[in-house]
N, C-alpha and C positions, 0 to 999 in steps of 0.2 A: 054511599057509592056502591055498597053490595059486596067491597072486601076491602079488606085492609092495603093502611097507606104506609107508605115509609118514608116515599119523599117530602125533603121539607118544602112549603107552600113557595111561590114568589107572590107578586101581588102587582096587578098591569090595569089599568085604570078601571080601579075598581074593583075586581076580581079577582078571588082567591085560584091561583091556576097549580092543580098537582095531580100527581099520572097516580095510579093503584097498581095492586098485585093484578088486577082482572083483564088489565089491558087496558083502560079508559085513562083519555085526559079530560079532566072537568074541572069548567070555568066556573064557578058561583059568585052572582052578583052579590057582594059583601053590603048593600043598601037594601037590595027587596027578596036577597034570601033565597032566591030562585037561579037554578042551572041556568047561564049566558049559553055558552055551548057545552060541547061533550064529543069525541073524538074516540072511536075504539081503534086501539094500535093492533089487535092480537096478541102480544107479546107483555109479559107481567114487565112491569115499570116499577122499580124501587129509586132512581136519580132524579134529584133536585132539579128544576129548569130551571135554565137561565134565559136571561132579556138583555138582547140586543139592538136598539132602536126598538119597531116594531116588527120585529121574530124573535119567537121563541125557540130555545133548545131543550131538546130532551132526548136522552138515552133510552133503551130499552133491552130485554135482556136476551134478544134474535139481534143484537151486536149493531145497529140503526143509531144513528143520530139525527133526529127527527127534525126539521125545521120549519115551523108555522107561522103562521099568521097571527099575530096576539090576540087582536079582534076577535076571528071567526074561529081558529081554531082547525083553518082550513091548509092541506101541505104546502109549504113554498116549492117551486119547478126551480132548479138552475138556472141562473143566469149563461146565458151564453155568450 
């Protein structure tokens, strides 16, 4: 991923999902080896994501709590 990881991985159908110091969240297909997606936050990411149904959370260190899309890797909007 181009720098070092801290967080530990989770793992959502199929895919290994964990944020870097560089700012990226990257999904790797754990069957063909290859980036699912990839997400740049700006902001170095050392916190673990968690899964909840289908969104993910992840912290980052500009004080965000990220919520995505497990899938696409794409931000969830508030519910209103």
């Amino acid at each position: 991923v181009g720098s070092p990881v801290e967080s530990a991985p989770v793992i959502v159908d199929g895919a290994d999902v964990f944020g870097a110091w560089n700012g990226t969240i990257t999904a790797l297909d754990l069957h063909t080896h290859r980036v699912r997606w990839r997400r740049f936050d700006g902001c170095k990411i050392t916190s673990s994501a968690a899964l909840a149904g289908t969104t993910l959370y992840i912290g980052d260190y500009c004080g965000r709590l990220l919520a995505l899309r497990a899938g696409t890797g794409m931000l969830r909007r508030p519910e209103r």
